[in-house]
C-alpha positions in Angstrom: 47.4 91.9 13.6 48.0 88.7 10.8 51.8 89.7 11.3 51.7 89.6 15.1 49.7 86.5 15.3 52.1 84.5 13.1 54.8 85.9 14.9 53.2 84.7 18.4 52.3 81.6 16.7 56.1 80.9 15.3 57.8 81.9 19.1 55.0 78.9 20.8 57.0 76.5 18.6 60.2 77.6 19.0 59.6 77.1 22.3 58.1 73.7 22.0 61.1 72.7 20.4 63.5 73.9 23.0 61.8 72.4 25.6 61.9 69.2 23.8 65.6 69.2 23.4 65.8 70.6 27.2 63.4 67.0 27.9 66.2 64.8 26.0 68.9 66.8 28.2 67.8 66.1 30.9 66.6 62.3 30.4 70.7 61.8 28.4 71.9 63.6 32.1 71.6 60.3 34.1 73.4 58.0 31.4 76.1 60.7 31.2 76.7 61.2 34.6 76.6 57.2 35.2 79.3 56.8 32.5 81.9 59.6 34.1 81.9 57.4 36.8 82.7 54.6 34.8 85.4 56.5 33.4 87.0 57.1 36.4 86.6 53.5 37.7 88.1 52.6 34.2 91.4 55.2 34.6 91.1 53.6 38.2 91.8 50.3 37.2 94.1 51.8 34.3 96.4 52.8 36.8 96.2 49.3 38.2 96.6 47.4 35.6 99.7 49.9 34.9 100.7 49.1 38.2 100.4 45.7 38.6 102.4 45.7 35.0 105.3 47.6 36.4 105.0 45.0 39.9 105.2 42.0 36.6 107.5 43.3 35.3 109.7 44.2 38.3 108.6 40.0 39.3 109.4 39.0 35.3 112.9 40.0 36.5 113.1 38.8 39.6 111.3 35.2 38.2 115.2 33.8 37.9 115.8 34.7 41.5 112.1 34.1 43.0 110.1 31.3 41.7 107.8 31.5 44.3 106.1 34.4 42.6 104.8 33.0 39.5 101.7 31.9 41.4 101.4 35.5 42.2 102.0 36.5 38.4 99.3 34.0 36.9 96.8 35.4 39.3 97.5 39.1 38.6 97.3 37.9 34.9 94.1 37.0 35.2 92.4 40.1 37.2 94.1 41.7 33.9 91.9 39.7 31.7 88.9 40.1 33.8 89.6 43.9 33.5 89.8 43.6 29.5 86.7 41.7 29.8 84.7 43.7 32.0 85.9 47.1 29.9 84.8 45.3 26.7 81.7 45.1 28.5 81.3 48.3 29.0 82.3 49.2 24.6 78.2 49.7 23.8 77.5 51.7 27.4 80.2 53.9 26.1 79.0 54.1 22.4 75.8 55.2 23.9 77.0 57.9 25.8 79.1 59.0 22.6 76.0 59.3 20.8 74.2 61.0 23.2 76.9 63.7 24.0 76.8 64.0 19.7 73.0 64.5 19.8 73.2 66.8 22.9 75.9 68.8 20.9 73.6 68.9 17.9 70.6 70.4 20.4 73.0 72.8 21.6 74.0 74.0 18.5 70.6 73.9 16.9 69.3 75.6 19.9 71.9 78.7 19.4 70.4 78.7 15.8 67.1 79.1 16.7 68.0 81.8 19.3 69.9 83.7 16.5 66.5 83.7 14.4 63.8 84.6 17.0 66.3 87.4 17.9 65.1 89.6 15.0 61.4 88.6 15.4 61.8 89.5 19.1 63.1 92.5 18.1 60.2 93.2 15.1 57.4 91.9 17.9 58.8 94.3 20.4 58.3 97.3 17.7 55.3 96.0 16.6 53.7 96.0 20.0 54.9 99.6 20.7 53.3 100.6 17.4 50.3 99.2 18.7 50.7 101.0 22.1 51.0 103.9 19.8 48.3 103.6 17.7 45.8 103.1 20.4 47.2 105.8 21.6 46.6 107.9 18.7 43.3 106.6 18.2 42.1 108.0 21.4 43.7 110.9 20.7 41.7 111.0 17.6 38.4 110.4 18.9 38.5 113.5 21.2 40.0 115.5 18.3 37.0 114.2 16.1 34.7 115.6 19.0 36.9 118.7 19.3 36.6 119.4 15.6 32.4 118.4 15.9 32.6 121.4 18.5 34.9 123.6 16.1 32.6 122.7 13.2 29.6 124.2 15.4 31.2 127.3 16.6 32.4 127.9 13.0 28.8 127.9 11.4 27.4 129.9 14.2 30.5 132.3 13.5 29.5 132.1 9.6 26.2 132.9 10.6 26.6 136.0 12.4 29.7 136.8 9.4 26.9 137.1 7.3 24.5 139.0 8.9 27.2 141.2 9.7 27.6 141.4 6.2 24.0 141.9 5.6 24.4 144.3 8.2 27.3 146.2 6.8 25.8 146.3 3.1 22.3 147.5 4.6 24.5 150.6 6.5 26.6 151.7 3.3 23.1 151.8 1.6 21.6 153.4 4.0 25.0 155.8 4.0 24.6 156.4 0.6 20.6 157.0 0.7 21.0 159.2 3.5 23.4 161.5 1.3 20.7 161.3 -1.5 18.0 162.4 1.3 20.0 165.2 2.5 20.0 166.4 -0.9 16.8 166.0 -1.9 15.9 167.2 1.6 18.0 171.1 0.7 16.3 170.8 -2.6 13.1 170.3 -1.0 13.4 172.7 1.3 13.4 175.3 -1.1 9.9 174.2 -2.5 8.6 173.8 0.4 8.1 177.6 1.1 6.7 177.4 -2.1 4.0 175.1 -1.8 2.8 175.8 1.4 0.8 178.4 0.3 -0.8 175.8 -2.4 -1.0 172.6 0.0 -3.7 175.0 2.4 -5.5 175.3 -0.9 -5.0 171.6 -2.0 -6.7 170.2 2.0 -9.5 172.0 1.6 -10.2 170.0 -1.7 -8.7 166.9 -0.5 -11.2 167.2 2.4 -14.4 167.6 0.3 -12.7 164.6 -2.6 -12.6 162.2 0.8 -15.9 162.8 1.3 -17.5 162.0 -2.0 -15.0 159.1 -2.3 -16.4 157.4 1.4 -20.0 158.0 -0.2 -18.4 155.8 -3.7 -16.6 153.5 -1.7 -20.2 152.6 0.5 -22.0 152.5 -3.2 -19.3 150.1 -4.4 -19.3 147.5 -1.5 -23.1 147.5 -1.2 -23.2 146.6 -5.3 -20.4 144.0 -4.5 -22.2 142.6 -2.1 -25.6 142.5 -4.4 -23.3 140.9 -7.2 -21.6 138.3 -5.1 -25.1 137.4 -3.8 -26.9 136.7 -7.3 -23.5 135.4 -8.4 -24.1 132.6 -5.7 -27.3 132.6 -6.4 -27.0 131.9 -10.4 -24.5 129.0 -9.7 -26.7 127.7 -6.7 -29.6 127.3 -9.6 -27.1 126.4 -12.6 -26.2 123.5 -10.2 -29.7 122.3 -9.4 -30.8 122.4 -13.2 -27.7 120.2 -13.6 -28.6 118.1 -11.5 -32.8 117.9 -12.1 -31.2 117.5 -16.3 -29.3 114.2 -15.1 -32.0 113.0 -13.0 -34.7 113.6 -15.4 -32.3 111.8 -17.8 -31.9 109.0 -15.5 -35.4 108.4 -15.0 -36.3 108.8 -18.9 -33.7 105.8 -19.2 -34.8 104.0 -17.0 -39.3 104.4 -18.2 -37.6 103.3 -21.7 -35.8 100.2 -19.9 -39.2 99.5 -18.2 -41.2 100.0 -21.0 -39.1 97.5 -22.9 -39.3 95.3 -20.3 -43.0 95.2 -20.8 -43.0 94.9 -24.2 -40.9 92.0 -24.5 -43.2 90.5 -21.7 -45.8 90.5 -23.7 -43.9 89.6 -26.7 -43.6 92.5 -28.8 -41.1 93.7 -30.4 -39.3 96.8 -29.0 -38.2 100.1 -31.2 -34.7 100.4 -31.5 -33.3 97.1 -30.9 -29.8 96.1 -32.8 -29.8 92.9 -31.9 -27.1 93.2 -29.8 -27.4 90.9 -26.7 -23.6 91.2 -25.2 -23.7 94.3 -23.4 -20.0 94.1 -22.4 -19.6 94.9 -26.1 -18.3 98.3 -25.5 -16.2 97.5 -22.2 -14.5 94.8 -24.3 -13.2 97.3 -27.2 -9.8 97.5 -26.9 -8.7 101.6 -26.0 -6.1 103.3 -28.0 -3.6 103.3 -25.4 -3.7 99.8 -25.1 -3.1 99.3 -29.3 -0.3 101.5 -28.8 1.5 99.5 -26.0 1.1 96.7 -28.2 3.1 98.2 -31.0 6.2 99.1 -28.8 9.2 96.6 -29.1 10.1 95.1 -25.7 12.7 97.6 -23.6 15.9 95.4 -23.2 16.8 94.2 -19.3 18.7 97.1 -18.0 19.1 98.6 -14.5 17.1 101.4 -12.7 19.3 104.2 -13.0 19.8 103.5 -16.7 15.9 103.7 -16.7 15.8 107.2 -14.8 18.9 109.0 -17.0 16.3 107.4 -20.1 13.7 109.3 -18.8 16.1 112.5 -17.7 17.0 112.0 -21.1 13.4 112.7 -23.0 12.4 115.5 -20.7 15.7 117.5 -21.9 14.4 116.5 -25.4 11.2 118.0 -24.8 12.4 120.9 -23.5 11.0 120.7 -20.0 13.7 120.8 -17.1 12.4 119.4 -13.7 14.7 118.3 -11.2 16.6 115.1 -11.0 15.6 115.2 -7.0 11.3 115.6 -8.4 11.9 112.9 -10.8 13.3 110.5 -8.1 10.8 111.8 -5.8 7.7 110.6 -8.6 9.2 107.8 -9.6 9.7 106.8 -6.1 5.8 107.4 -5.7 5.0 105.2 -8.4 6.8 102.3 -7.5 5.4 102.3 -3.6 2.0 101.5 -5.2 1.2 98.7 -2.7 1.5 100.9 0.4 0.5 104.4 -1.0 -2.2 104.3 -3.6 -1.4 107.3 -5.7 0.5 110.2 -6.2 -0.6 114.0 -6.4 1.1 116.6 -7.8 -0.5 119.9 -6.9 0.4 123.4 -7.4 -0.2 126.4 -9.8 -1.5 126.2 -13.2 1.5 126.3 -15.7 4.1 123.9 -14.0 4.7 120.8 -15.9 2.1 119.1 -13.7 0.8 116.8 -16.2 3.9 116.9 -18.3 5.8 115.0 -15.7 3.8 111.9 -15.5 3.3 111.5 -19.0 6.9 112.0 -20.3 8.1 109.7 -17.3 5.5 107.0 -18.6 6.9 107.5 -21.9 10.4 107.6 -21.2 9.6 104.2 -18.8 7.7 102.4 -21.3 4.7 102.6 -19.6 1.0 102.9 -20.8 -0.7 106.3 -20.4 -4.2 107.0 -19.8 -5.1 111.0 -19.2 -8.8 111.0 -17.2 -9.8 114.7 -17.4 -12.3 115.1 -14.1 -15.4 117.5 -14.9 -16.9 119.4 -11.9 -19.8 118.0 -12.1 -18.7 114.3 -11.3 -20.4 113.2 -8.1 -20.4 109.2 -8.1 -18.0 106.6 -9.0 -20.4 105.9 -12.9 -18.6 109.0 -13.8 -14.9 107.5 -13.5 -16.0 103.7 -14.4 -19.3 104.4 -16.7 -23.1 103.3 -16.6 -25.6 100.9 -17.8 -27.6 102.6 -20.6 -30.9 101.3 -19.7 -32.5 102.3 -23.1 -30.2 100.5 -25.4 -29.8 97.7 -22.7 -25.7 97.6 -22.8 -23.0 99.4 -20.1 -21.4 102.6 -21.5 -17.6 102.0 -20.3 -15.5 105.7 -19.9 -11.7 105.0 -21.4 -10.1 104.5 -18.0 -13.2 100.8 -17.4 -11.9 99.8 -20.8 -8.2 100.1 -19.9 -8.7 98.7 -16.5 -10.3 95.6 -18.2 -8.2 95.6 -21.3 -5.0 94.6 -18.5 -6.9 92.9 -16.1 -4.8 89.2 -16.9 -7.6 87.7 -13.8 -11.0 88.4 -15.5 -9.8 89.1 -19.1 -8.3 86.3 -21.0 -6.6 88.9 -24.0 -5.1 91.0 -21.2 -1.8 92.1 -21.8 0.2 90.2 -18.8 3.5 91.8 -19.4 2.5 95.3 -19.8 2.5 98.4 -17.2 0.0 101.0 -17.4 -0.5 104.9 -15.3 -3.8 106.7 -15.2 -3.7 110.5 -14.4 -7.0 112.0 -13.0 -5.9 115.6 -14.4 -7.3 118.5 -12.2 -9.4 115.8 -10.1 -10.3 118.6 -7.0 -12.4 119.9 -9.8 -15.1 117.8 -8.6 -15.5 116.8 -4.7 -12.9 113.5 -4.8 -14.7 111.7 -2.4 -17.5 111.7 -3.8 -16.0 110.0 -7.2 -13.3 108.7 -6.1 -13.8 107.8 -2.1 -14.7 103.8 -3.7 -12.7 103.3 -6.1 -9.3 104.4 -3.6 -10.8 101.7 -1.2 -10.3 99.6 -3.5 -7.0 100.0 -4.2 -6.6 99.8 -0.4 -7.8 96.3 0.2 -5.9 95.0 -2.6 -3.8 91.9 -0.9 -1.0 91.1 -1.2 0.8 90.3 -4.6 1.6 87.1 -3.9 -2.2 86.7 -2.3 -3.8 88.2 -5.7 -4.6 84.5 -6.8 -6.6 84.1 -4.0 -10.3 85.1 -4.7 -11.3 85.4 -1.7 -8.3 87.8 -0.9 -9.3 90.2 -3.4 -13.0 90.3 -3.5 -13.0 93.2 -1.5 -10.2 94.6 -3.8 -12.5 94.1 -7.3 -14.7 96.7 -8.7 -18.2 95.1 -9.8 -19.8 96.8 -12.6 -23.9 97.7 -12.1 -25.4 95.9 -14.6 -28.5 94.4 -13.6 -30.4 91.4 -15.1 -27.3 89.7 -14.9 -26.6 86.6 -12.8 -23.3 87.1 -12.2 -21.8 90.7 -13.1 -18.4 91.3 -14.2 -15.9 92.3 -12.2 -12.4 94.3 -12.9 -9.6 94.0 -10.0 -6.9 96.9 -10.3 -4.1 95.3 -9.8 -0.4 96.4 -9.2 0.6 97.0 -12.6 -1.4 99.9 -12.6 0.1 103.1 -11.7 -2.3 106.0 -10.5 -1.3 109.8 -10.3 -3.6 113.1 -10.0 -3.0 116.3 -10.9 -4.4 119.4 -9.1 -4.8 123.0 -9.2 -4.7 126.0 -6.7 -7.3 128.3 -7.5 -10.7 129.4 -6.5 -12.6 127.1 -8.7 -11.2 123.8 -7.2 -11.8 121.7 -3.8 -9.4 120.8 -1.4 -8.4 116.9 -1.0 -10.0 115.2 1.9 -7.9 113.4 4.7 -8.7 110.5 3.4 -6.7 111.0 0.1 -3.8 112.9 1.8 -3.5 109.9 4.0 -3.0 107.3 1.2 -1.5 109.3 -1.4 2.2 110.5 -1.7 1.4 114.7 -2.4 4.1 116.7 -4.6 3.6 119.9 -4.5 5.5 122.4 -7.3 6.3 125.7 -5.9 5.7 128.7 -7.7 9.1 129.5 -10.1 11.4 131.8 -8.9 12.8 132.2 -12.3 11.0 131.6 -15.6 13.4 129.7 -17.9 13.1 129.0 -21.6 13.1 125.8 -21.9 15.2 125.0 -25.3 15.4 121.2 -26.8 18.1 119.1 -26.1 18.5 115.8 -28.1 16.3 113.6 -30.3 13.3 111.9 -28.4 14.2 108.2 -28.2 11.4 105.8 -29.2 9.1 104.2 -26.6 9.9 100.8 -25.5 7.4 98.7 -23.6 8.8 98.4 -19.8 8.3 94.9 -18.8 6.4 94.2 -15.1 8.7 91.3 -14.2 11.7 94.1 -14.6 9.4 96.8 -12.2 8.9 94.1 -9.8 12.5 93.2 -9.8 12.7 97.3 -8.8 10.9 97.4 -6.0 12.0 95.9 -2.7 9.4 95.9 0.9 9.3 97.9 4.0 11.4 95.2 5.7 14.6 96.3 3.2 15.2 98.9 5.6 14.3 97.3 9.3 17.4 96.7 10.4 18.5 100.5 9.6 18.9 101.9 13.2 19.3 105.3 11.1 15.7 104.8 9.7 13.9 103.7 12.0 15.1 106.6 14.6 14.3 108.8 11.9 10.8 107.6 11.4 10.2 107.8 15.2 11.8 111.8 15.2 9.1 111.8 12.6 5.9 110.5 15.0 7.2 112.6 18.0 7.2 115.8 15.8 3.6 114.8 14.3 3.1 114.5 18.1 4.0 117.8 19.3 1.7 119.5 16.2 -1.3 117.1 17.5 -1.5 115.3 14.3 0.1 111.8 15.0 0.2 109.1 12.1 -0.5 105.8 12.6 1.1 102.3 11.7 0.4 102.4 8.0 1.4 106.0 7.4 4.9 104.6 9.1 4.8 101.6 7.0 4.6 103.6 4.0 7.3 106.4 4.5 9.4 103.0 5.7 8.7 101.1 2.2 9.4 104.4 0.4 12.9 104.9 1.8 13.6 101.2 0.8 12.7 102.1 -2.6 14.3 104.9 -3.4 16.7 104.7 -6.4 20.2 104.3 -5.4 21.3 107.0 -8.3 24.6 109.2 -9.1 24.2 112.3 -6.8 21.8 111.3 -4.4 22.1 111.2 -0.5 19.9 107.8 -0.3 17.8 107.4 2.7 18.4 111.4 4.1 16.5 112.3 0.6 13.8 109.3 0.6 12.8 110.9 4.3 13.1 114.5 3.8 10.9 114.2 1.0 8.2 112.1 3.0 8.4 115.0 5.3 7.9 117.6 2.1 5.0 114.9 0.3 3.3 112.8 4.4 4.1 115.3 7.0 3.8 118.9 5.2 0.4 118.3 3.6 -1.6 117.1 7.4 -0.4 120.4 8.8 -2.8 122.3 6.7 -4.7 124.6 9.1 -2.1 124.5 12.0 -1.9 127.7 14.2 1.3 129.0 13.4 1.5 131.3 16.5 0.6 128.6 18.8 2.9 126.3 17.0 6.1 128.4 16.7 8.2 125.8 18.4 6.9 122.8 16.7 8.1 124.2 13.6 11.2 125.4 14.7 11.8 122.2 15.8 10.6 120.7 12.7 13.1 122.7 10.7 16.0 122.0 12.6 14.8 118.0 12.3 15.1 118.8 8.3 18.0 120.9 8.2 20.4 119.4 10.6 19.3 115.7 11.0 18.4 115.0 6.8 20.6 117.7 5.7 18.0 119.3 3.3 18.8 122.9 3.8 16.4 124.0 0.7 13.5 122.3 2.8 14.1 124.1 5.6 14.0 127.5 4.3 10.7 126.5 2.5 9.2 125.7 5.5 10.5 129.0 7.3 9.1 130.8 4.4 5.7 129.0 4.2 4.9 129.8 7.9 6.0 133.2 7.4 3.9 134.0 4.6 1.0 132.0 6.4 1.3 134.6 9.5 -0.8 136.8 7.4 -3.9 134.3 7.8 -2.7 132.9 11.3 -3.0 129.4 9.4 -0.2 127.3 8.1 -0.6 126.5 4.3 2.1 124.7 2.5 3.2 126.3 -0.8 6.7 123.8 -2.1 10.1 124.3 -2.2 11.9 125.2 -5.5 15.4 122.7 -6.2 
């Protein structure tokens, strides 16, 4: 298109040239016209003077004879000089009109020039504008055969499709060939027997018939003693529980009589038994934890990029000898650094699959802090994950995860480490009822504002966790801020609780599927030393929601995702959307990954799978079919799929749709 334009832009002033020389034609035509008749008056009066030379002449002669015409002579004399004078005259007309005809001959020829060079590029814009014709031509052409091949491309995986199940087909028949062989066989060998034990089988019913009997009696015995043992069972832990709970309470109450009895005491200005002297009781809260001093020995990790962060980490799991998937590890990574718009991540599944392994070694690998809380079952208030106030010694007993909150909270803490990232794992935390010890402390994390609003202390009051201490004017405060990373781990078993909707709406939920393989897991490297990951360099990481709002491709992907959630009656709100929208900004942009097709499919595996818990599957055949197609077809996650196809079929047992992972 440069080629043609230049072309077009070379012929406009060729052009403009030729029709200025065609200007200075015509304007020369007038002088030139006006001096060929000057020429022929001048031949004209050429002739004349010729003549009227020959007449003198002839007269010259006759001058001896005629004297009479010398008058005549002298007068014909001087029209000869008027001639000379008047074609003298006429010298600079005719030097003009030389010099035009010259210029006009130099137009001419310059002219034929010029028509000798636009001749080729005539030619060349000619074939270039058939190769155009062409080319549109073709590109027509290709569009339908780009929808014919779209069509072909269908037909052929339909046609694969039924290949294989003809296969399957075919395979199942010579088995079934062969086994009916092996029947016939064993059916001629039986045969013979038979005649032979049918004398014995009438014997054999008569005592099968008297064993039933006695075996419907042991059966009734059994289920009535299961029933007795599942009772007192219930019963014993019913009891175990309310002992439990009368211990604490009667602890409680013991601390607090001692706290009042102090109280007294001091009143009336006695001393009080067991006093240290102490009087800071933020002593303990204050101690810096062990997983703090360890960050602090780490040499700064130098700046690098994010994929050279993730192969790091990739890197130390193979050194360990644990193999996850380099899809999982974007997936949790992805989960960690969304922490503004989804509060956690989960990872839930079956004892014995790297659970816990995964978020420490990624800390590790990262240069992140780690802080393992193991959840009892008996935790039932937010004390157990922050601590209490011990009202007989008069100080707070912080648990690790209040000291490491404080020990890198750079607002209320003037030795926090600023530059210093930090994850805390609640390992197995359905043990206990999460909302009960948790519910607060996740609201917290909620109405944390903005990062750039965190300065503002009346943005983040709501966001800070105040510690009960009372007799104290103003208590201390912790905010969790964003360079704290929180994860939970949880296990599928009879012994734990299931998450509330409250946690599966703010929390991105990975769940590992049971292997399909067990693999041994050999070493691969040397472990690389731990180098502290800076928090300007995972800010620099992470990018907003608004990365990705100009991506028609998103965006109609997110609505597919609210019309399916739609059809199961469990829509999602604004902030659900928000969040699946920041987490396909954020996903790493790594060597083998499909980008935002991955980031969605697995919001579908960790946002949409885990809210359809309890879904008739019967009732909702074609939701999930058309949820599977939605996976397969529009994200191209073809493992997905077939999980979800498998989970509904193994949840047709129980009528009830229960997630259970797909394996990469």
């Amino acid at each position: 298109m440069l080629a043609i334009a230049g072309v077009l832009i070379l012929l406009a002033v060729v052009q403009l040239l030729l029709a200025a020389r065609h200007d200075r034609a015509v304007t020369a035509a007038g002088p030139i016209e006006e001096l060929a008749i000057y020429e022929r008056r001048l031949e004209e009066k050429q002739r004349l003077v010729d003549e009227l030379e020959n007449e003198l002449e002839k007269r010259r002669q006759a001058m001896a004879v005629v004297a009479d015409l010398q008058a005549e002579v002298d007068g014909l004399r001087r029209q000869k000089e008027e001639l000379l004078a008047e074609w003298e005259s006429l010298r600079e007309r005719r030097d003009e009109v030389a010099a035009v005809r010259q210029e006009t001959e130099a137009a001419v020829i310059e002219r034929q020039q010029l028509e000798s060079e636009i001749a080729p590029l005539r030619a060349e814009y000619l074939a270039i504008k058939e190769r155009l014709e062409k080319a549109e031509e073709l590109l027509g052409r290709t569009e339908a055969l780009k929808r014919e091949y779209e069509e072909i491309s269908e037909q052929v995986n339909e046609l694969r499709e039924r290949k294989r199940e003809l296969e399957e087909a075919k395979e199942r028949i010579s088995g079934l060939e062969s086994r009916a062989q092996e029947l016939e066989t064993t059916i001629s060998r039986l045969e013979g027997r038979m005649a032979s034990e049918e004398s014995e089988l009438a014997n054999l019913q008569t005592r099968v018939a008297s064993e039933r009997e006695a075996l419907a009696h042991a059966q009734t015995e059994h289920g009535r003693l299961g029933a007795d043992l599942a009772a007192q069972g219930q019963e014993v832990r019913r009891i175990t529980g309310e002992i439990e709970t009368l211990e604490g309470t009667r602890s409680t109450l013991d601390a607090r009589l001692a706290y009042l009895k102090g109280e007294i005491a001091r009143s009336e200005g006695r001393s009080v038994d067991g006093e240290t002297g102490d009087a800071d009781p933020l002593r303990e809260l204050k101690e810096t934890p062990p997983v703090v001093v360890a960050m602090r020995t780490w040499d700064p990790a130098p700046r690098e990029n994010e994929a050279d962060a993730i192969m790091r980490v990739e890197r130390r799991l193979r050194a360990k000898g644990l193999d996850y998937p380099a899809r999982t590890l974007r997936a949790f990574h992805t989960a960690m650094k969304v922490n503004e718009t989804t509060q956690m991540a989960v990872l839930a599944g079956i004892s014995g699959t790297g659970k816990s392994q995964l978020p420490r070694q990624y800390a590790a690998g990262m240069g992140i802090g780690f802080l393992q809380v193991p959840v009892q079952p008996r935790w039932d208030s937010p004390q157990d994950l922050m601590g209490f106030y011990n009202y007989i010694e008069g100080k707070f007993r912080p648990t690790d995860m209040a000291r490491a909150l404080w020990a890198v909270d750079e607002l209320h803490n003037d030795q926090a480490d600023r530059d210093r990232m930090m994850m805390i794992l609640l390992d197995e935390m359905n043990l206990a009822r999460v909302e009960y010890y948790f519910s607060d402390f996740l609201s917290r994390l909620e109405s944390r504002p903005r990062p750039s609003d965190v300065g503002d202390a009346n943005e983040r009051k709501d966001a800070e966790i105040e510690l009960e201490i009372p007799n104290m004017q103003m208590p201390p405060r912790i905010f969790p801020g964003y360079n704290l990373l929180f994860a939970g781990t949880m296990n599928e078993d009879e012994s734990t609780q299931s998450l509330s909707d409250k946690v599966v709406d703010r929390a991105n939920i990975l769940r590992f599927a049971a292997p399909k393989k067990i693999k041994e897991g050999h070493a691969e490297g040397d472990v690389e030393p731990t180098k502290a990951l800076s928090r300007e360099t995972w800010t620099r990481w992470g990018h907003s929601s608004a990365h990705v709002d100009g991506d028609a491709r998103v965006t109609a992907r997110v609505e597919q995702m609210v019309d399916l959630m739609r059809e199961f009656q469990r829509p999602f709100g604004h902030r659900l959307g928000r969040a699946i929208m920041a987490y396909a900004a954020n996903y790493p942009e790594v060597e083998g990954g499909r980008g935002v097709d991955d980031a969605l499919a697995d919001q579908v595996e960790m946002r949409l799978l885990p809210k359809l818990r309890g879904v008739e599957v019967d009732m909702a055949a074609p939701q999930f079919s058309n949820l599977m197609t939605f996976v397969d077809r529009d994200l191209g996650d073809a493992p997905l799929a077939e999980a979800i196809d498998e989970s509904v079929r193994l949840s047709e047992a129980t009528g009830q749709f229960v997630w259970r992972g797909v394996s990469r």
